[in-house]
PABA-879259 format. One record per atom (N, C-alpha, C, O): residue in one letter; y, x, z. Coordinates in steps of 0.1 Angstrom, whole numbers, padded with zeros to 4 digits, always signed. Atoms other than C-alpha are relative to their C-alpha. Last residue first. Layout:
N
AYXZ...
REM end
This chain:
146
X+0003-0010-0009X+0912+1352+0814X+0000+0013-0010X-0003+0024-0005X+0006-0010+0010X+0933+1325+0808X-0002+0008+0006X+0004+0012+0016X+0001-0013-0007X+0933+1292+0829X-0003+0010-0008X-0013+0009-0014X+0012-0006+0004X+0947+1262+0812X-0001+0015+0009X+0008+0022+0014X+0002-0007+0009X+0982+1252+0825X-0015+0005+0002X-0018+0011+0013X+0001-0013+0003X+0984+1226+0848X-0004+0006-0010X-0013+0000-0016X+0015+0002-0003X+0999+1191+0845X-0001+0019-0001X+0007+0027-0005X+0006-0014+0010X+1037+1188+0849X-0015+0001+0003X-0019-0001+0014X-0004-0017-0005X+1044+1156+0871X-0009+0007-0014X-0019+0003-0021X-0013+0005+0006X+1047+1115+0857X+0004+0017-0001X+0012+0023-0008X+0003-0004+0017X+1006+1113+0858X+0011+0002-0005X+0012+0000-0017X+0005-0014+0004X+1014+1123+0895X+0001+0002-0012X+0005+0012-0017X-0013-0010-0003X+1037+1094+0903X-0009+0014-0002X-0003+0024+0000X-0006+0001+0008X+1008+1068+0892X+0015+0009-0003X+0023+0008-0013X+0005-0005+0011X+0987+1081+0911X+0007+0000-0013X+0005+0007-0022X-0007-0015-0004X+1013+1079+0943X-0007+0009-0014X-0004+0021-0017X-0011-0004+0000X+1018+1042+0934X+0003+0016-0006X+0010+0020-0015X+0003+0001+0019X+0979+1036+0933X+0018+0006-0006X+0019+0013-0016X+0001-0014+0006X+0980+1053+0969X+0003-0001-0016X+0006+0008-0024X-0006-0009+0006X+0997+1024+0983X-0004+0011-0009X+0004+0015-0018X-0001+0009+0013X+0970+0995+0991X+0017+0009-0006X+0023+0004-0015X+0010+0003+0012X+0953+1025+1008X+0009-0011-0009X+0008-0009-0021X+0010+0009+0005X+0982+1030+1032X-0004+0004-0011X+0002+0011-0019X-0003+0013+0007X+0995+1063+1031X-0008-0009+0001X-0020-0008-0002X+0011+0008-0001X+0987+1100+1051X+0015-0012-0006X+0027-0011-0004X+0005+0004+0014X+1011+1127+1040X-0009-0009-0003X-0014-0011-0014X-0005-0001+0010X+1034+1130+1067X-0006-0004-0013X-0001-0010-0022X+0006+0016+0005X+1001+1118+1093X+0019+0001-0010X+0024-0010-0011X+0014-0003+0009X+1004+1159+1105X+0001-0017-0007X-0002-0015-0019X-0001-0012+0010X+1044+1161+1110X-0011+0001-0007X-0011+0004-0019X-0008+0006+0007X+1046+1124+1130X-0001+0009-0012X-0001+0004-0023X+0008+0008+0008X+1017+1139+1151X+0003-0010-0012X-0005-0017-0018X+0012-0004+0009X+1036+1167+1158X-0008-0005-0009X-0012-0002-0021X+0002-0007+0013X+1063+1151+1168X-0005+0008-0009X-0001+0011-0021X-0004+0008+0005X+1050+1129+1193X+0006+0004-0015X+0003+0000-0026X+0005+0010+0006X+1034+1153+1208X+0001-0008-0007X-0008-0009-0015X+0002+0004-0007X+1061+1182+1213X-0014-0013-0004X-0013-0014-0016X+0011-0004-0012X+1065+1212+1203X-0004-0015+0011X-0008-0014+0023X+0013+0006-0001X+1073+1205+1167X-0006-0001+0011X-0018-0005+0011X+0003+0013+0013X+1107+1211+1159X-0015-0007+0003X-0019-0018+0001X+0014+0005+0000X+1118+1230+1196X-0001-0012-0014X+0005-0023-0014X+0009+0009+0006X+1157+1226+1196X-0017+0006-0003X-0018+0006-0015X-0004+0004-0012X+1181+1253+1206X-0012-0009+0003X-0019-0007+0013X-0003+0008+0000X+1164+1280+1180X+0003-0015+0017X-0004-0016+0027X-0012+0000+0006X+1170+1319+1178X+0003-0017+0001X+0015-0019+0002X-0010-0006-0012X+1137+1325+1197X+0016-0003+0000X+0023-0002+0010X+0000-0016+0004X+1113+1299+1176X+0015+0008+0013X+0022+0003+0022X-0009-0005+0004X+1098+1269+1191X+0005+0013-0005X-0003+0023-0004X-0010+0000-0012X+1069+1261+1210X+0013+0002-0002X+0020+0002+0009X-0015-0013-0002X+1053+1252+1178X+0001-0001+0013X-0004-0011+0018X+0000-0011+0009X+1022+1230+1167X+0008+0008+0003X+0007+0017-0005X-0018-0008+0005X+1017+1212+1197X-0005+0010-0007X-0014+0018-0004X-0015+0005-0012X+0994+1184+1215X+0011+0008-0005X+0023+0006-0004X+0000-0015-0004X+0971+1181+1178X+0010+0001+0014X+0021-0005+0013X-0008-0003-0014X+0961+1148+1163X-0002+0015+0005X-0012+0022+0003X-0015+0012-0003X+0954+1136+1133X+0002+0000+0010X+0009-0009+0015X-0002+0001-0015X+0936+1170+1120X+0012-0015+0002X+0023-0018-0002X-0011-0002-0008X+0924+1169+1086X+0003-0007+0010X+0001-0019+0011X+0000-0009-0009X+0886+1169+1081X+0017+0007+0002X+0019+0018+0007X+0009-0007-0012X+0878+1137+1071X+0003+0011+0007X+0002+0009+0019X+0000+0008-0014X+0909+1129+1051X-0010+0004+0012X-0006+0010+0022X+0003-0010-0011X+0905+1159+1023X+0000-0010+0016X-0004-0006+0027X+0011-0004+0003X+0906+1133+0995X-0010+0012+0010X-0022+0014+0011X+0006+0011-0002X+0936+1116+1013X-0015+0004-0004X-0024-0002+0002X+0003+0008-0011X+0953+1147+1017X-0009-0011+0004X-0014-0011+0015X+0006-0010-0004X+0948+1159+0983X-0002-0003+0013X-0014-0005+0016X+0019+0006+0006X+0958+1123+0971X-0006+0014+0004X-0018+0012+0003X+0010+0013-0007X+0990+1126+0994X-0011+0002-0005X-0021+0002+0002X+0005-0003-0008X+0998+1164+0979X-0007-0012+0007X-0018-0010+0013X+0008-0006-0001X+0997+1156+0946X-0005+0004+0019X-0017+0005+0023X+0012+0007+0001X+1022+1129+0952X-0012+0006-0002X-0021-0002+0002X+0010-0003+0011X+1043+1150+0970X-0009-0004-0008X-0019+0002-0006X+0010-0008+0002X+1060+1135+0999X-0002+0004-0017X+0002-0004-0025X+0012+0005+0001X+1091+1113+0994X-0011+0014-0003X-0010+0021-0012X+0013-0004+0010X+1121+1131+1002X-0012-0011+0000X-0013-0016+0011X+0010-0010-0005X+1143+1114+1031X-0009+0001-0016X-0013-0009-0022X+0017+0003-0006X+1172+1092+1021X-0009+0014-0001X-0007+0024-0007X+0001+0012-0019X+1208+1098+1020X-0010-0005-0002X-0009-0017+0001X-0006-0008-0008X+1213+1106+0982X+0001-0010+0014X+0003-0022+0018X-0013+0010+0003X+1179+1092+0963X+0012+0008+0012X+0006+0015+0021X+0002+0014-0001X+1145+1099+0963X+0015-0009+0000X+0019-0020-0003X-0018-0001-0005X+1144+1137+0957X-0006-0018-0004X-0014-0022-0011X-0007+0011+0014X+1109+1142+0958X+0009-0004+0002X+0011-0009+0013X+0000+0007+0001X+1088+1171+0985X+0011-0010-0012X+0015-0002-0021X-0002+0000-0016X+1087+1206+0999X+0003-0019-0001X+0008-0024+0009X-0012+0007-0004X+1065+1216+0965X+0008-0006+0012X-0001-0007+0020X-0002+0010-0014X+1046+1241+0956X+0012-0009+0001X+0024-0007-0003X-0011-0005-0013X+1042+1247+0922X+0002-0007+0009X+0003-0019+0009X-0006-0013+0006X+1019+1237+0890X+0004+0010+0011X+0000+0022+0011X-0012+0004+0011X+1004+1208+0908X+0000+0014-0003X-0007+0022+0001X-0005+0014+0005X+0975+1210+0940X+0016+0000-0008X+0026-0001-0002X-0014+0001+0002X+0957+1238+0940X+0003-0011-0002X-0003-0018-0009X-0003+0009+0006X+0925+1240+0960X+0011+0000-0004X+0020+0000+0005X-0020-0001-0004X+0910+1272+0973X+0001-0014-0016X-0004-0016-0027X-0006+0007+0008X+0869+1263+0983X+0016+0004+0000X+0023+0003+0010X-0015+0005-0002X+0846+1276+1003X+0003-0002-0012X-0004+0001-0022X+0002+0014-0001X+0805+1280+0993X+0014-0005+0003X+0015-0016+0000X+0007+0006+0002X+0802+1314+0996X-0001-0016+0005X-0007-0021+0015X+0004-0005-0006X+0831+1331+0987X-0014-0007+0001X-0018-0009-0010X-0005-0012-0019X+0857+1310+0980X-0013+0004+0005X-0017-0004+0014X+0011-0004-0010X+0849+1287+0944X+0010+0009+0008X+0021+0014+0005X+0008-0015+0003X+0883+1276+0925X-0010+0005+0016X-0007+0005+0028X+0014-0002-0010X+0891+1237+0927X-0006+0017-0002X-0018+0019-0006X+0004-0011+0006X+0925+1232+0903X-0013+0007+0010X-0012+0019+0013X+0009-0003-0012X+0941+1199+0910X-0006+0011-0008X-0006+0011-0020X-0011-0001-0006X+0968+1185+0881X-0007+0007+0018X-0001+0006+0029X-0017-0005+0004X+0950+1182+0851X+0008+0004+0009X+0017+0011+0005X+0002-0015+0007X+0913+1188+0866X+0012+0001-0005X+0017+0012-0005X-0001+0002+0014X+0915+1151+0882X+0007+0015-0002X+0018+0017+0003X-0010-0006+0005X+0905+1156+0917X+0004+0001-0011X-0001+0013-0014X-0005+0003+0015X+0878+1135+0926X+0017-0001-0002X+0025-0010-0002X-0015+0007-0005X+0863+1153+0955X+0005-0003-0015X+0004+0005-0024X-0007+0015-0003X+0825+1149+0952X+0015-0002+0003X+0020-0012+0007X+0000+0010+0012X+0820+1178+0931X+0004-0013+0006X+0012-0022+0001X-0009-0005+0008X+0829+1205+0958X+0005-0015-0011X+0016-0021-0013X+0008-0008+0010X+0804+1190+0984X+0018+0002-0007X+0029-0002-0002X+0004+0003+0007X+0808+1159+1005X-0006+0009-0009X-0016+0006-0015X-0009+0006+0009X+0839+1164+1024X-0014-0009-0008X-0012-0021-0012X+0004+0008-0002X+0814+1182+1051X+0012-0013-0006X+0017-0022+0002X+0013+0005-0003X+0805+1204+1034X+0000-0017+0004X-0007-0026+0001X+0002+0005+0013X+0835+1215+1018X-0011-0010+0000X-0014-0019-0009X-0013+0016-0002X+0847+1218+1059X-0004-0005-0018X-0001-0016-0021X-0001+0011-0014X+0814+1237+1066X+0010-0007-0006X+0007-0018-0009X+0013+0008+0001X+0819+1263+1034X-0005-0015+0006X-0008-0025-0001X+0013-0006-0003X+0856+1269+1044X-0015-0005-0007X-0015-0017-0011X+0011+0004-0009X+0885+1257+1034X-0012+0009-0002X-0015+0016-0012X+0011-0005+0003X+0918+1264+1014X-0011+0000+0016X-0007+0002+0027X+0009+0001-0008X+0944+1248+1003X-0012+0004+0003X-0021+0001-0004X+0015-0007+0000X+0972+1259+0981X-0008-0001+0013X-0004+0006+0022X+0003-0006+0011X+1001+1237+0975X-0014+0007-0001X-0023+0003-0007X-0016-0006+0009X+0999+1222+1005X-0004+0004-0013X-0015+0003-0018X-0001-0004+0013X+0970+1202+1028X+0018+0006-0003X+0029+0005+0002X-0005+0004+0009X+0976+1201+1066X-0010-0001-0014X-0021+0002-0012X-0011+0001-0002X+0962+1212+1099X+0008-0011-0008X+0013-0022-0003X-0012-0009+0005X+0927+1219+1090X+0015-0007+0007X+0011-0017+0013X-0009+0011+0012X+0896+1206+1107X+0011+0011-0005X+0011+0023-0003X+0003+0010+0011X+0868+1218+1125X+0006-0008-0006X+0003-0018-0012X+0008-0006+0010X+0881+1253+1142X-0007-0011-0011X-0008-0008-0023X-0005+0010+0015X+0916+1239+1156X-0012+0008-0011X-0009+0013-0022X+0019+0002+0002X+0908+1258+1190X+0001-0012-0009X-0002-0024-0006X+0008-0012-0001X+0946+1277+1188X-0018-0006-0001X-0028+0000-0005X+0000-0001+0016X+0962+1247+1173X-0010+0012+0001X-0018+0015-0007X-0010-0013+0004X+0954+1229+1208X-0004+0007-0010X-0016+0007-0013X+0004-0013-0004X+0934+1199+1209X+0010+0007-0007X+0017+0006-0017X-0012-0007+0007X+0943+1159+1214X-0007+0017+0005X-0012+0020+0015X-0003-0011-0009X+0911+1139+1222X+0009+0010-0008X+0006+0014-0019
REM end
């Protein structure tokens, strides 16, 4: 059942650089400890009671230069945050945009490309080892000083 962004209370939209959930959606991942986020490059800081803000890499990213005349390749921090967050991101929504005022084109308003925008970061399983392997290649994070 496809639902509008406005009644989008049990799931998230996306992962990005910084993600952040609720008590309920940590919950129902499993818990904080069950996401196996390797501490170099994922950063898990408590929210309140019981949420969660997740970093994924040093800096956001809009995705991987792949070559001239082809499309970025996602993030690899962000697939395995995606894929560890699976349960409770949204794989279907009828429309994320209606458009903006200045634009001729609508980017998102329609089904088809919405759901092309949310399953960006989803991967076969017999891929992901690829995308681990394209993480241990990125900047790891810096220690936290307090």
């Amino acid at each position: 059942m496809r639902v509008d962004v406005i009644d989008l209370t049990d799931r998230i939209k996306t992962v990005d650089w910084l993600t952040v959930i609720d008590a309920e959606l940590v919950r129902r991942v499993g818990g904080a400890s069950q996401l196996s986020l390797p501490p170099d490059w994922f950063r898990k800081t408590p929210l309140g009671d019981g949420g969660l803000i997740i970093q994924a890499g040093v800096e956001p990213q809009t995705g991987v230069a792949t070559g001239q005349g082809e499309s970025p390749a996602p993030p690899p921090a962000y697939v395995l945050l995606n894929t560890a967050l699976h349960p409770i991101v949204a794989q279907t929504i009828a429309s994320l945009q209606d458009g903006t005022v200045s634009s001729t084109k609508p980017l998102l308003s329609t089904t088809v490309a919405t759901e092309a925008w949310l399953q960006r970061l989803s991967v076969a399983p017999e891929k992901l080892n690829a995308y681990w392997i394209e993480l241990h290649k990125t900047a790891k994070l810096p220690p936290l000083t307090r």
